[in-house]
MARKOLVO-117953 format. One record per residue: residue in one letter; residue number from 1; x, y, z of N, C-alpha, C in turn. Coordinates in Angstrom, 1 decimal, decimal comma. Example, Ala and Ser with C-alpha at 12.3 -4.5 7.8 and 13.67 -1.06 7.14 Angstrom:
BEGIN
SITE   rest    nr   n.east   n.north     n.up   ca.east   ca.north    ca.up   c.east   c.north     c.up
SITE      A     1     13,2      -5,7      7,8      12,3       -4,5      7,8     13,2      -3,3      7,8
SITE      S     2     12,8      -2,2      7,1      13,7       -1,1      7,1     12,9       0,0      7,9
This chain:
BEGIN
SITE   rest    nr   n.east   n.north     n.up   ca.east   ca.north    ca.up   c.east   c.north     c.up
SITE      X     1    -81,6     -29,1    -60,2     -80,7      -27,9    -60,1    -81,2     -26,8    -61,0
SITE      X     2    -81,4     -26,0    -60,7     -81,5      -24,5    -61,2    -80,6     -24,1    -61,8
SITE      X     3    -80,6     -23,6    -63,0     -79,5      -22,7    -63,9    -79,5     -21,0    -63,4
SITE      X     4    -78,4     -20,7    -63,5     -77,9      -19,6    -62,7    -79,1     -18,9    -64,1
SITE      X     5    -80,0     -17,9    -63,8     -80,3      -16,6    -65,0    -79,4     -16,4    -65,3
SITE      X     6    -79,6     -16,1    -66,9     -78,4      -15,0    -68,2    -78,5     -13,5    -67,3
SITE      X     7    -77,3     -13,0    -67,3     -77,1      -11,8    -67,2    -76,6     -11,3    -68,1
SITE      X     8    -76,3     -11,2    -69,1     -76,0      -10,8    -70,2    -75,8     -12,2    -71,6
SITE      X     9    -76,1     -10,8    -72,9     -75,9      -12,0    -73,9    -74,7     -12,9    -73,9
SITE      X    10    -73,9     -12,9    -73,7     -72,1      -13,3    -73,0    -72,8     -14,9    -72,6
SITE      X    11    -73,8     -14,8    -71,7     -74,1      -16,5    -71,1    -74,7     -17,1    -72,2
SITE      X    12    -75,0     -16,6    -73,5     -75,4      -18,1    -74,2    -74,3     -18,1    -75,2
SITE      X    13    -75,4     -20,0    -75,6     -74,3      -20,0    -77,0    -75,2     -20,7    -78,1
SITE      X    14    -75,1     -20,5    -79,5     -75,7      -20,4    -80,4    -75,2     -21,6    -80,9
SITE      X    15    -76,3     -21,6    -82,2     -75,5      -22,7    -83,8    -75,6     -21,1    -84,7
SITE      X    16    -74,1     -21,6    -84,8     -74,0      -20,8    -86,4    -75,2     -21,5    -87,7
SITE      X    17    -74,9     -21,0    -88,5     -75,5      -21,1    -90,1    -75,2     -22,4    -90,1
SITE      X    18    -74,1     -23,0    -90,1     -73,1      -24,2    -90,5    -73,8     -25,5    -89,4
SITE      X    19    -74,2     -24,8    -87,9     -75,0      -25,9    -87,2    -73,5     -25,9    -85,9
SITE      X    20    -72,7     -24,9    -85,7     -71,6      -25,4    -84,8    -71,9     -24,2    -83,9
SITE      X    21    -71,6     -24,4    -82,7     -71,9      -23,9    -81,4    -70,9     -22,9    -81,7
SITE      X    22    -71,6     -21,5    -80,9     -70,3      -20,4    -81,3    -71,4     -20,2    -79,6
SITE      X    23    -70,4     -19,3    -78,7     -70,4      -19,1    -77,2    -70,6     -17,6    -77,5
SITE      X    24    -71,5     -16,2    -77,4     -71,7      -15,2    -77,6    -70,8     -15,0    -76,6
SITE      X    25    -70,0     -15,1    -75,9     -68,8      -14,8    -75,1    -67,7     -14,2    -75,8
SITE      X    26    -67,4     -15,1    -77,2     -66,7      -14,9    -78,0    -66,6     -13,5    -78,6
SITE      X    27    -67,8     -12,4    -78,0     -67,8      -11,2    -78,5    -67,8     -10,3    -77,5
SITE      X    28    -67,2     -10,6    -76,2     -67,3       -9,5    -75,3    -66,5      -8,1    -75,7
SITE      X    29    -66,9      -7,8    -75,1     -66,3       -6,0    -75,6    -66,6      -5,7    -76,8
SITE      X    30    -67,6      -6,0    -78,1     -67,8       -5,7    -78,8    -69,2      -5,1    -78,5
SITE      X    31    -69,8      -4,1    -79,4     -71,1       -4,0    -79,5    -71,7      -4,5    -80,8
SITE      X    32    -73,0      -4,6    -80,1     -73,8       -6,2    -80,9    -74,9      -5,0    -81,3
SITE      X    33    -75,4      -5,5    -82,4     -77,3       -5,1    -83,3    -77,0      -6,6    -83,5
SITE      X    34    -78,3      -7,0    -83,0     -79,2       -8,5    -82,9    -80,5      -8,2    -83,8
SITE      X    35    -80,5      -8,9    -84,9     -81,5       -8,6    -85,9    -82,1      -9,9    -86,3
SITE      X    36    -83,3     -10,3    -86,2     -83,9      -11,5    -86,7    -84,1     -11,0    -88,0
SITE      X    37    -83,5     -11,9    -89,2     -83,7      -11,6    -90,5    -84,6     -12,6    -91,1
SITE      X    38    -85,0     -12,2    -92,3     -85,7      -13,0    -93,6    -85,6     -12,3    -94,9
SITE      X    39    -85,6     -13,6    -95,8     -85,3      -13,1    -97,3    -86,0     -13,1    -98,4
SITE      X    40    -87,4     -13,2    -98,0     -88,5      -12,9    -99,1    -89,2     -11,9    -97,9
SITE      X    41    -89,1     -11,0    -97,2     -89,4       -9,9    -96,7    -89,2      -8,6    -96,7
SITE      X    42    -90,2      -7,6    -97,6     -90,1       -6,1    -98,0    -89,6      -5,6    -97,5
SITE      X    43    -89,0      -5,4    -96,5     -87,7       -5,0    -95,3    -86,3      -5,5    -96,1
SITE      X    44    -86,8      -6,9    -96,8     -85,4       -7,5    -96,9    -84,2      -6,9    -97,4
SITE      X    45    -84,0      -6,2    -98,6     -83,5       -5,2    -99,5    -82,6      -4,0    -98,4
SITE      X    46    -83,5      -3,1    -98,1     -83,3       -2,1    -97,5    -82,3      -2,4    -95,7
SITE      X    47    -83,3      -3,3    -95,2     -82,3       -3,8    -94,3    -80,8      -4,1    -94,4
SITE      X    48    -80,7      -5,3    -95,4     -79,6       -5,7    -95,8    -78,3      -4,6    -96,1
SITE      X    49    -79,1      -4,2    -97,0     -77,9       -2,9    -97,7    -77,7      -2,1    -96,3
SITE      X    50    -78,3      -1,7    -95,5     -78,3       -0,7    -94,7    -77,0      -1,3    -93,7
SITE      X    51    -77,7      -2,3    -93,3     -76,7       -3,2    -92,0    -75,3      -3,6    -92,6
SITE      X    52    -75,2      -3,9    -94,2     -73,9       -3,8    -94,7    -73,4      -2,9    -94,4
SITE      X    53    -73,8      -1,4    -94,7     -73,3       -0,2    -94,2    -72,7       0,0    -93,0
SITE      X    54    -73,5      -0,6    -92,3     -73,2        0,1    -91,0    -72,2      -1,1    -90,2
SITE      X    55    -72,1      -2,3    -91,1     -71,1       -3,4    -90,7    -69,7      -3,0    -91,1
SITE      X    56    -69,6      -2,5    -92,5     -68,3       -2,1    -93,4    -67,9      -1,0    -92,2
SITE      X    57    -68,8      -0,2    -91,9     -68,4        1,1    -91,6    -67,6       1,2    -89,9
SITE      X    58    -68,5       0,2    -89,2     -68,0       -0,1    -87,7    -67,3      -1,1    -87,3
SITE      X    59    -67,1      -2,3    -88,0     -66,3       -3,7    -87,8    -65,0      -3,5    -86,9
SITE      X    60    -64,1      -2,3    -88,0     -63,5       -2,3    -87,4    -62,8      -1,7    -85,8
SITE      X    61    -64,1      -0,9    -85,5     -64,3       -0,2    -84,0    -65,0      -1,1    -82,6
SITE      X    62    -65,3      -2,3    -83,5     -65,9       -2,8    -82,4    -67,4      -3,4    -82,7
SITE      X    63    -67,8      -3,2    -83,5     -69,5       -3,4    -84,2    -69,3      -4,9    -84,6
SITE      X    64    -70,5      -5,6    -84,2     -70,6       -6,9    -84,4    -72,3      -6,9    -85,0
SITE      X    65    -72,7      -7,4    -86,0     -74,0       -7,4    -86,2    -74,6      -9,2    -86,6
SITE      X    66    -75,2     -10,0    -85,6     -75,8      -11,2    -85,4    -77,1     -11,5    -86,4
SITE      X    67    -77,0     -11,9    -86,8     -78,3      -12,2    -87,7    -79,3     -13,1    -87,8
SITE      X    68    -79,8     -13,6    -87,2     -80,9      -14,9    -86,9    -81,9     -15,1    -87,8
SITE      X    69    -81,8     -16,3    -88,8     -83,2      -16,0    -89,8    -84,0     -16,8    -88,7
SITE      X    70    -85,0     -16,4    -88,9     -86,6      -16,3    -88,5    -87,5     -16,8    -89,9
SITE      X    71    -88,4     -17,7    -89,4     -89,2      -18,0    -90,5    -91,2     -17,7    -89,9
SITE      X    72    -91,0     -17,3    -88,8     -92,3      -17,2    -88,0    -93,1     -15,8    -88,5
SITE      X    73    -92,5     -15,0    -89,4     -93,9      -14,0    -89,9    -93,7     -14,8    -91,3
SITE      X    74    -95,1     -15,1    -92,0     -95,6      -15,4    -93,3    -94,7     -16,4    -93,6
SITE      X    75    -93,9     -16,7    -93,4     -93,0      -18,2    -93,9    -91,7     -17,6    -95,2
SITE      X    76    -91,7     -16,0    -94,3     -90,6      -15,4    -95,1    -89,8     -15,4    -95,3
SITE      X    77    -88,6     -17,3    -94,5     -87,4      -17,6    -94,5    -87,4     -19,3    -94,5
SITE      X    78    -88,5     -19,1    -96,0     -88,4      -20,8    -95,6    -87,7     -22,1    -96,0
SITE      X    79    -86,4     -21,3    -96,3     -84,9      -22,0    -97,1    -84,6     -23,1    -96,0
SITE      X    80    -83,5     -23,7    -96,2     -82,7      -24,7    -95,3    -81,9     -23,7    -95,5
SITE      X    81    -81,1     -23,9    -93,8     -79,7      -23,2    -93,3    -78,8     -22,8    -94,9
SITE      X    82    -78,7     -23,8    -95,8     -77,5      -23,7    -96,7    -77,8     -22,9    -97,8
SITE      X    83    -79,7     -22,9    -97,9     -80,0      -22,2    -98,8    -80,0     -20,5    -98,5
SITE      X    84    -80,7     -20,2    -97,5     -80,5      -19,1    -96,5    -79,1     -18,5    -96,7
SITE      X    85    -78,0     -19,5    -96,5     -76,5      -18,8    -96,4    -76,6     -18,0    -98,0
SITE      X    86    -76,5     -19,1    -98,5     -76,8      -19,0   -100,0    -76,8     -17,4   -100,3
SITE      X    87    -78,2     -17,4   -100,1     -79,1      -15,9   -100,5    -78,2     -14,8    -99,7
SITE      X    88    -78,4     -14,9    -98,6     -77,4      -14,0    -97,6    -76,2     -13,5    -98,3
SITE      X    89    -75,8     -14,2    -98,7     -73,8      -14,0    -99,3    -74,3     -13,6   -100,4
SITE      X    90    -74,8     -14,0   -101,6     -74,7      -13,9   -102,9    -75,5     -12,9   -103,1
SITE      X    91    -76,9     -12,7   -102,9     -77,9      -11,9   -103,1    -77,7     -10,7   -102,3
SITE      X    92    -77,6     -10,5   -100,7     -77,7       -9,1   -100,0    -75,8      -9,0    -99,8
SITE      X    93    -74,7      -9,6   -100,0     -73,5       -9,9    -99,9    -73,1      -9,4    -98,4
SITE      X    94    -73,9     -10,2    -97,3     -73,7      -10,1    -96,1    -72,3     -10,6    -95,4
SITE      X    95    -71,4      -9,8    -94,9     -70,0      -10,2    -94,5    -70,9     -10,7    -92,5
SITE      X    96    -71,3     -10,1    -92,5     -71,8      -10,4    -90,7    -72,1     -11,7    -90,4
SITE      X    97    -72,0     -12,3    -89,0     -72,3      -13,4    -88,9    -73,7     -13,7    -89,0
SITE      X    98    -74,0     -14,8    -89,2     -75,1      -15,4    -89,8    -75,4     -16,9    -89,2
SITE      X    99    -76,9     -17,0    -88,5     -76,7      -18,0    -87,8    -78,0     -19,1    -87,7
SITE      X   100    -77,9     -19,8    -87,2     -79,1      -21,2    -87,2    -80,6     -20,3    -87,5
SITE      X   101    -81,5     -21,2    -87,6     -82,7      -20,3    -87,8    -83,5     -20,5    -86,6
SITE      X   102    -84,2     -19,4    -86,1     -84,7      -19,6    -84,7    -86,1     -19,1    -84,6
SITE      X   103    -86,7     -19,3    -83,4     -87,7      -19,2    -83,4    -87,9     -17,8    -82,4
SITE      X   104    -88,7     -17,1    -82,5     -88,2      -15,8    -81,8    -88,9     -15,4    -80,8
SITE      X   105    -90,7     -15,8    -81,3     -91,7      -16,1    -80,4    -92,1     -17,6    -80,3
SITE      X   106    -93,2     -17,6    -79,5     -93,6      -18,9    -78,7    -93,1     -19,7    -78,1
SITE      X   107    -93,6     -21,4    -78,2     -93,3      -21,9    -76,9    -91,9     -22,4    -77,4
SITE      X   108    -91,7     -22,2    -78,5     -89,9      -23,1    -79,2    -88,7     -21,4    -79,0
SITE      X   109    -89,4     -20,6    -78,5     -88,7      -19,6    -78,4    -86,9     -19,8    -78,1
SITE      X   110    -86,1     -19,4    -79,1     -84,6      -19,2    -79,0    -84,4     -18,3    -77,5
SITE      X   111    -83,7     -19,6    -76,0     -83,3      -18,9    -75,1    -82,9     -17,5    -74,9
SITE      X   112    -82,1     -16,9    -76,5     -81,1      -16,1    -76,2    -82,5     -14,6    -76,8
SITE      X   113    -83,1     -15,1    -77,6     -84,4      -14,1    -77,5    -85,6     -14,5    -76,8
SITE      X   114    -85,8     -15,6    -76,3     -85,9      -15,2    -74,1    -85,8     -13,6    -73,8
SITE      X   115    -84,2     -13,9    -73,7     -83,9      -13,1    -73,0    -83,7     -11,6    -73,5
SITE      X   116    -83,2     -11,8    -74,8     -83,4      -10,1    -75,2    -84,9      -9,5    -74,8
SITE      X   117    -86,0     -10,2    -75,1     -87,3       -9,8    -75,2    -88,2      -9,6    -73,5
SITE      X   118    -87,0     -10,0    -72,4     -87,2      -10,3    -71,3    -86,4      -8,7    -70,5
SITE      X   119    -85,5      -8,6    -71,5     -84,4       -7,4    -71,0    -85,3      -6,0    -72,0
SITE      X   120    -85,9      -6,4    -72,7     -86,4       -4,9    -73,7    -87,4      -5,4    -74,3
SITE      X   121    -88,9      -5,0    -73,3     -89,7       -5,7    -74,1    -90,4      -4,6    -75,1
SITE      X   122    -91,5      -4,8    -76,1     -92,2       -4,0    -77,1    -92,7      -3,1    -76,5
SITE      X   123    -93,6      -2,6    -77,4     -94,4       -1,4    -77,1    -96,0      -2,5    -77,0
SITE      X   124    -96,6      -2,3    -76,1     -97,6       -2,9    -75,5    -97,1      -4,9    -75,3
SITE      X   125    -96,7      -5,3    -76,2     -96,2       -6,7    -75,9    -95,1      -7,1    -75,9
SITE      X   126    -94,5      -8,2    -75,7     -92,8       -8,3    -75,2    -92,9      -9,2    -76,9
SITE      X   127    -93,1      -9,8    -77,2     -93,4      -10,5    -78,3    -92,8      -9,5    -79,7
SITE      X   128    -92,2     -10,4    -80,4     -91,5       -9,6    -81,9    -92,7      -9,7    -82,8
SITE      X   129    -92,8      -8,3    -83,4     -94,0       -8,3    -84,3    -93,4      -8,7    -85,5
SITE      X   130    -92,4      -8,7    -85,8     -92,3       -9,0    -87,5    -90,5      -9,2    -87,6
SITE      X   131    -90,3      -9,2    -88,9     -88,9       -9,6    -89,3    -88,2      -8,5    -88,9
SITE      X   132    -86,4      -8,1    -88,7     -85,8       -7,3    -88,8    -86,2      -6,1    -87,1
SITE      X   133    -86,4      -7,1    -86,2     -86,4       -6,6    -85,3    -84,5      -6,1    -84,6
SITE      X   134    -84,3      -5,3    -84,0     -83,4       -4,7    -83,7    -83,0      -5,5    -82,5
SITE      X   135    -82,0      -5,5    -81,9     -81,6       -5,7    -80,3    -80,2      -4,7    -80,1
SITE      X   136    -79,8      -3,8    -79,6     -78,3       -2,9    -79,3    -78,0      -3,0    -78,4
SITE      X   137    -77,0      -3,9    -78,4     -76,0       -4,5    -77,2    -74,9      -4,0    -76,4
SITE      X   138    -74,4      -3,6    -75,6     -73,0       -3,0    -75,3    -72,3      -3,7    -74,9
SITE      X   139    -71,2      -3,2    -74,7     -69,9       -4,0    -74,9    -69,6      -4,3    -73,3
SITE      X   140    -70,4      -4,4    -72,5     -71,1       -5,4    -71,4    -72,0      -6,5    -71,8
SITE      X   141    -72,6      -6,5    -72,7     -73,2       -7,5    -72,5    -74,4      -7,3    -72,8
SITE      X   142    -75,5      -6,3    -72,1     -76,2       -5,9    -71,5    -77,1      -4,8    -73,2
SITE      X   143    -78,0      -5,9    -72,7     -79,5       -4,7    -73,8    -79,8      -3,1    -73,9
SITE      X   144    -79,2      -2,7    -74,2     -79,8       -0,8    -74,2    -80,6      -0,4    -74,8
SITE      X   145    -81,5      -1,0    -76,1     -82,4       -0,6    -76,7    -83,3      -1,5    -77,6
SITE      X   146    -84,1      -1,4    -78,0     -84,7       -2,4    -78,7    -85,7      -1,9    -80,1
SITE      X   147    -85,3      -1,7    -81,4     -85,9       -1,3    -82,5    -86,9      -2,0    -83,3
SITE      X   148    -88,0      -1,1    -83,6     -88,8       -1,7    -84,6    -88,3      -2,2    -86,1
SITE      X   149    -89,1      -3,5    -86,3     -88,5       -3,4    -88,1    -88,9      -2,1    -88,9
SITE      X   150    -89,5      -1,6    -89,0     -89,5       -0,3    -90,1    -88,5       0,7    -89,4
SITE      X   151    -87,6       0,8    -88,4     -86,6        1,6    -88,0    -85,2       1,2    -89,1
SITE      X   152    -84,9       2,0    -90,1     -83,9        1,8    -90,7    -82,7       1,7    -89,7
SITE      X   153    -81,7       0,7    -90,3     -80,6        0,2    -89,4    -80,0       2,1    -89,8
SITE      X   154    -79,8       2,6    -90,5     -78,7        3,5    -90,6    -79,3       4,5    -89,2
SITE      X   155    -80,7       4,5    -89,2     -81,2        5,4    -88,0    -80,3       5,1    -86,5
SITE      X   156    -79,9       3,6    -86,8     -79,1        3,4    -85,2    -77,8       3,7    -85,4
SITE      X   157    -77,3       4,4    -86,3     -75,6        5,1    -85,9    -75,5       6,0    -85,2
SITE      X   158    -76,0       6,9    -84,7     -75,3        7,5    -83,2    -75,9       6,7    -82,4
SITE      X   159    -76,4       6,1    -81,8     -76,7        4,9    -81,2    -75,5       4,5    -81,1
SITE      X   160    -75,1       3,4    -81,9     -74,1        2,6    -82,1    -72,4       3,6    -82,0
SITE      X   161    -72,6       4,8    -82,5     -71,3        5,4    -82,1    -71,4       5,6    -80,7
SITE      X   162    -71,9       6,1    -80,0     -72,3        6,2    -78,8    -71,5       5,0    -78,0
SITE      X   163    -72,2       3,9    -78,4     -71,8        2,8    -77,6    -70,0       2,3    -78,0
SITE      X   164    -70,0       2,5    -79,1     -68,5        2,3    -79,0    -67,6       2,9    -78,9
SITE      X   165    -67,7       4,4    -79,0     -67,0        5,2    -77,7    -66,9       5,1    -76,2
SITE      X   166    -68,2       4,7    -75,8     -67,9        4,5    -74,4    -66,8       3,2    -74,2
SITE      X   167    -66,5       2,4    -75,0     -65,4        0,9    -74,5    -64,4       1,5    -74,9
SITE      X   168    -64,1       2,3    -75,9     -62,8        2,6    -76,4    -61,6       3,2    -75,6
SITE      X   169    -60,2       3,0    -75,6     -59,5        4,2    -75,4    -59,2       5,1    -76,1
C-alpha cells in the first residue's frame, strides 16, 4: 500500500524534546518558522534572542515557532534530548516548542524536512547547508518561503505579519 503524499505540514507528526508524539495538526491555522537549531553554533546567540522576539511578540496572533536540534553541521548539537532542553530553557530562555533531534539531510532524513525541502528547495541544492535554516508556514499548512541561516529571524516580520493577517478576522 502506498501512503497518500503530505500535502501539507498538518500530515505529520513528530517527537517532542520529551520523546512523545505531538501531530503538527495540532497547529492548524497557526503560522509556523520551522528552524533546525544548535547550541554551540555562531548563529546560536543571535538566533535565539531574535526568535524569542519574534515568539513574545506574535504568540499571541497566531505565530508558532518549531525548533528541531540538528547535530549534522560540525556536531554543533551534540547534547542528549534532556541536555539540549536544558540549554534551550536556561541559557537562550526559549518559551517555543522544542523538539526530538533530527536529521535534516541524508538518507536518515526527518520525513517532515522531506518535505519542507521538497516544497522549498535552496539556492542551487534542496539540501540544508548549515544550522538555523528557516521554513514559513501558513496557516494552511503549506511552505511560502524558505530562509538562509545568516537571514536574521527579525528580517522575517513582515513576512510573518503578512501571513497572520491573511487568517485573521
Amino acid at each position: 500500500m502506498a501512503e497518500a503524499s503530505p500535502k501539507s505540514v498538518y500530515d505529520f507528526t513528530v517527537k517532542d524534546i520529551g520523546g512523545n508524539d505531538v501531530s503538527l495538526s495540532d497547529y492548524k491555522g497557526k503560522v509556523l518558522l520551522v528552524v533546525n537549531v544548535a547550541s554551540k553554533c555562531g548563529l546560536t546567540g543571535s538566533n535565539y534572542k531574535e526568535l524569542n522576539v519574534l515568539y513574545d511578540k506574535y504568540k499571541e496572533q497566531g505565530l508558532e515557532i518549531l525548533a528541531f536540534p540538528c547535530n549534522q553541521f560540525l556536531g554543533q548539537e551534540p547534547g542528549t534530548n534532556e541536555e539540549i532542553q536544558q540549554t534551550v530553557c536556561t541559557k537562550f530562555k526559549a518559551e517555543f516548542p522544542i523538539f526530538d533531534k533530527v536529521d535534516v539531510n541524508g538518507k536518515n532524513t526527518a520525513p517532515l524536512y522531506k518535505f519542507l525541502k521538497a516544497e522549498k528547495g535552496g539556492v542551487l541544492i534542496a539540501a540544508l547547508k548549515w544550522n538555523f535554516t528557516k521554513f514559513l508556514v501558513d496557516r494552511n499548512g503549506k511552505v511560502v518561503d524558505r530562509f538562509s541561516p545568516r537571514t536574521p529571524p527579525l528580517d522575517l516580520e513582515k513576512d510573518i505579519q503578512k501571513l497572520l493577517g491573511e487568517g485573521s478576522s
